[in-house]
C-alpha positions as CSV (number, residue, x, y, z in Angstrom):
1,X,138.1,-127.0,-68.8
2,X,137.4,-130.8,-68.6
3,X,136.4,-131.5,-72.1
4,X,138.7,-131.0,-75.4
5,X,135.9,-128.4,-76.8
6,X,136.9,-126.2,-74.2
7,X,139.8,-126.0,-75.2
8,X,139.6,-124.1,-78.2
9,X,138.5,-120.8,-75.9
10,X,141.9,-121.3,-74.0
11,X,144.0,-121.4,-77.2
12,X,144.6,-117.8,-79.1
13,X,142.9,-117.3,-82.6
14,X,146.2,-117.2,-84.7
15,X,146.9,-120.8,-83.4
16,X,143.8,-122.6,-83.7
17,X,143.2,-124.5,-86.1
18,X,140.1,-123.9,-88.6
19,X,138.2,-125.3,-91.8
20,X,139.7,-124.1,-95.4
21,X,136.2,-122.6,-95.8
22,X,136.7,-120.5,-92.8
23,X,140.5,-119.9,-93.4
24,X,139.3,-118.3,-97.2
25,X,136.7,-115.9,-96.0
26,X,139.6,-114.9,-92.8
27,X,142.0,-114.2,-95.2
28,X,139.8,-112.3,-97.5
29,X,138.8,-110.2,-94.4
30,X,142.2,-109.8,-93.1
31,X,143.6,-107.2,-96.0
32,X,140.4,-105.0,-95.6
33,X,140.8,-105.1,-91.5
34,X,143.9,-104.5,-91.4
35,X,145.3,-101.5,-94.1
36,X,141.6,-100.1,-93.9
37,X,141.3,-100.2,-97.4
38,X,140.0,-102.5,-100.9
39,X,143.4,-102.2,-102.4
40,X,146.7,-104.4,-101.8
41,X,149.6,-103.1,-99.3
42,X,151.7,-103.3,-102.3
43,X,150.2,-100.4,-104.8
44,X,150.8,-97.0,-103.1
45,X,151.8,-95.6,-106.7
46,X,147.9,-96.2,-107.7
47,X,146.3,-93.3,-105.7
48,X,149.2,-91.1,-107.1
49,X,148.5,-92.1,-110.9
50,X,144.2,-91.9,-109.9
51,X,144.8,-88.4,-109.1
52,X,147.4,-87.7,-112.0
53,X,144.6,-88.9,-114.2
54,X,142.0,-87.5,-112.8
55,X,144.1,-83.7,-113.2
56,X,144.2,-84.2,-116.6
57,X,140.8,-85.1,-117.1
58,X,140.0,-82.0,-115.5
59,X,142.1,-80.1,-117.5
60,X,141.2,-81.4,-121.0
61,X,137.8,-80.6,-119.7
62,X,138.0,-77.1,-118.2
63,X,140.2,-76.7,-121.8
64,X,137.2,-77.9,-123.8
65,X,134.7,-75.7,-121.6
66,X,137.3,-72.8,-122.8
67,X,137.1,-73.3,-126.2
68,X,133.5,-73.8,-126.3
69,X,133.1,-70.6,-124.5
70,X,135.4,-68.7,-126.3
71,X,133.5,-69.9,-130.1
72,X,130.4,-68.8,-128.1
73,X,131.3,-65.3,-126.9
74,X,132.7,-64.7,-130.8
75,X,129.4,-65.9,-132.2
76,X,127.6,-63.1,-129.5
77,X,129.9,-60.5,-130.4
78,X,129.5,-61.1,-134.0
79,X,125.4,-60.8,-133.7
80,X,125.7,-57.8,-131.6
81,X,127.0,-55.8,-134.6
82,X,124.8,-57.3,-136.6
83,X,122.0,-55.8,-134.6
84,X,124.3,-52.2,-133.6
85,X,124.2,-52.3,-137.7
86,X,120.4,-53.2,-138.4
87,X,119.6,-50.3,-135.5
88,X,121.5,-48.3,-137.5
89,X,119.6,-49.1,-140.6
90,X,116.4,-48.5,-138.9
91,X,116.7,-45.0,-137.2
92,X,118.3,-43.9,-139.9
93,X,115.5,-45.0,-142.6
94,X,112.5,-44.3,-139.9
95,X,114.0,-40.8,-139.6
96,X,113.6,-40.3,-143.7
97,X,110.3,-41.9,-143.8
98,X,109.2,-39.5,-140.3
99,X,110.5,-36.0,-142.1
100,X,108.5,-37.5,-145.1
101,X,112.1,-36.8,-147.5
102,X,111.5,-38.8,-150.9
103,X,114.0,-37.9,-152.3
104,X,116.4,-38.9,-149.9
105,X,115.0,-42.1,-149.7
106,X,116.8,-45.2,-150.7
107,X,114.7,-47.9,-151.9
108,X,114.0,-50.0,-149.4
109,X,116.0,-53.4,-150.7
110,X,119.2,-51.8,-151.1
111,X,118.8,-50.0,-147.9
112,X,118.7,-53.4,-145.7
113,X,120.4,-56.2,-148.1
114,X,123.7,-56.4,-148.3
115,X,125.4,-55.9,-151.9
116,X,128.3,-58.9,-151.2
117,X,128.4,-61.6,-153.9
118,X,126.4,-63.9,-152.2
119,X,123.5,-62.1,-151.9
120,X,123.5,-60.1,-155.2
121,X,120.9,-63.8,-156.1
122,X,118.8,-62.5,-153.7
123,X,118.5,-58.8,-154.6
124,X,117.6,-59.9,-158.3
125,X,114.9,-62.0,-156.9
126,X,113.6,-59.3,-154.9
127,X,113.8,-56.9,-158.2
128,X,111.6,-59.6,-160.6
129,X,109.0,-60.3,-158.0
130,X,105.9,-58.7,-158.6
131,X,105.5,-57.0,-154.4
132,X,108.3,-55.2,-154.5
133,X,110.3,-53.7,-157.0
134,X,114.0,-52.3,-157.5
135,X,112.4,-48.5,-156.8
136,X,109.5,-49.0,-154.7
137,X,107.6,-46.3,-152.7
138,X,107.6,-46.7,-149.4
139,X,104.5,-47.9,-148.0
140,X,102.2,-48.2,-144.6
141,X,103.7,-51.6,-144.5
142,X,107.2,-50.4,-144.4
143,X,106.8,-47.9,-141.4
144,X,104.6,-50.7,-139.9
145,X,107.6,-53.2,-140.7
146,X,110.1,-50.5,-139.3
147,X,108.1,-49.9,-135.8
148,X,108.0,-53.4,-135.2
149,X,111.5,-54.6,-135.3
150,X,112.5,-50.5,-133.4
151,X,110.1,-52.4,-130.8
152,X,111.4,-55.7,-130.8
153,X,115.3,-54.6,-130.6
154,X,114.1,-52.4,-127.8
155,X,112.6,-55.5,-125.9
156,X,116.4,-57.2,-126.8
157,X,118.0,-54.3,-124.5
158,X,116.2,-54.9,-121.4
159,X,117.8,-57.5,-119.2
């Protein structure tokens, strides 16, 4: 302990005396060391409004999620009548064309379009084209046509 550099090991770190450079970078290190966190000592109420937030996020999300699937499952439902209806359609008409009825027959466009205002364009169309006409017999085609979507609605009921 002869010389004055040995001093500074005898003296305690709070009282010696350092550089501003080293004094900054102490002082930055201190808060970190010493509350174990980033943030200030004076901010508890932060945390409390991060998780506040972050609540409401959640639920403006999981309320989104609802509605989404909630327009989603009424769109399914909707189509599933659709296709209860077209089945319908189908057995009943293959059954006619099976027994071989004509005169229970229905031609085949008023059988499977529907008669609301918006499609009455359609049916008129149907009626002027030159394939198919307003009475129709019903042709190879049409069982053909009929077999094919019995098949394909079948493949939509297995999982």
């Amino acid at each position: 302990m002869g010389s004055p550099s040995d001093t500074t090991h005898a003296v305690p770190t709070h009282q010696r005396i350092t550089s501003s450079k080293q004094w900054v970078l102490e002082q930055r290190r201190e808060p970190v060391g010493r509350h174990g966190s980033g943030r200030a000592a004076g901010t508890p109420a932060a945390p409390a409004t991060d998780r506040e937030t972050k609540r409401r996020l959640k639920e403006l999300e999981t309320a989104r999620l609802q509605l989404e699937y909630d327009s989603v499952k009424q769109e399914n439902d909707k189509l599933k009548k659709v296709i209860g209806r077209l089945r319908q359609e189908i057995q009943a008409y293959s059954g006619l064309v099976a027994n071989e009825q004509p005169e229970r027959l229905q031609p085949l466009e008023e059988l499977l379009v529907n008669k609301s205002k918006r499609r009455k364009k359609s049916l008129e169309e149907v009626e002027l084209s030159d394939e198919v006409g307003p009475q129709s017999a019903v042709t190879s085609d049409d069982v053909l046509l009929m077999n094919t979507l019995t098949d394909v609605l079948a493949q939509m009921d297995q999982p």
